[in-house]
N, C-alpha and C positions, 0 to 999 in steps of 0.2 A: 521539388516534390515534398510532399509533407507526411510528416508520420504520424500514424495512428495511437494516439495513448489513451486507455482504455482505465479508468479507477473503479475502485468497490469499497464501497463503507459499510460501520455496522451498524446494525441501530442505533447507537448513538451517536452517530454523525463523524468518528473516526476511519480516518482512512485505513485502510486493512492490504489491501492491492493497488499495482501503478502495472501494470501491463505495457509495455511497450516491442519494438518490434527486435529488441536485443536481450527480453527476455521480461521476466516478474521480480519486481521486489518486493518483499512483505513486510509488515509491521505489526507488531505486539505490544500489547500496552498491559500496566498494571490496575489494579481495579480504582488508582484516580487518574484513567487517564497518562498516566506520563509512559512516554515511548520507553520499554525496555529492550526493545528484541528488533533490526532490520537485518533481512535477509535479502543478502544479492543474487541478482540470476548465477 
């Protein structure tokens, strides 16, 4: 069976959300871009 992963970018084409069925993790980035911040479900 396959599971559903669900993403959301921002306008800039960064990923923001990864949705999946064990929960969200997020992503925060500083203003060039570089990943400062993931958040686990």
């Amino acid at each position: 069976t396959a599971e559903k992963i669900d993403f959301a970018y921002d306008l800039l084409g960064r990923l923001v959300k990864e949705t999946t069925p064990q929960g969200a993790l997020a992503y925060e980035y500083d203003p060039l871009s570089n990943l400062t911040t993931l958040t686990l479900p």
